[in-house]
N, C-alpha and C positions, 0 to 999 in steps of 0.2 A: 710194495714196490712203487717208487715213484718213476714218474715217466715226463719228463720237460725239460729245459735249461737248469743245469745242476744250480749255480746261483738263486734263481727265483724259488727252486725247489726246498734248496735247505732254507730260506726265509719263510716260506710259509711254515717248515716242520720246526724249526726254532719258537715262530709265536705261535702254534699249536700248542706250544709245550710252555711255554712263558717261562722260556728259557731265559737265563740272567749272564750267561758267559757261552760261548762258541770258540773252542779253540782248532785250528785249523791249518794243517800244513801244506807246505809247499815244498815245491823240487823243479828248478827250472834249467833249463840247459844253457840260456844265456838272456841277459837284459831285453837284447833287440824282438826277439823274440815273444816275450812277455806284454811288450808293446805292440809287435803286430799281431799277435792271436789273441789276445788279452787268457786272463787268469782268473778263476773262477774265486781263489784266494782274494787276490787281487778287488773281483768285483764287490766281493759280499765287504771288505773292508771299507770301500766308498760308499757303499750303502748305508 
């Protein structure tokens, strides 16, 4: 079980794995939204 901000989490468990692709979905209820909570989607993609 990991235990942190789900972003940094899956980044570390991706290069544990030397992982070459991360597919990942998303479900938002609306744009404004997306931008004031941000998106865990969202983050790992800027990354």
């Amino acid at each position: 079980m990991l235990d942190g901000e789900a972003n940094y989490e899956i980044l570390e468990f991706i290069k544990e794995w030397e992982a070459d692709l991360l597919v990942i979905g998303t479900h938002s209820h609306n744009f404004l939204e997306n931008v004031l909570m941000g998106n865990t989607a969202v983050k790992l993609v800027r990354h």
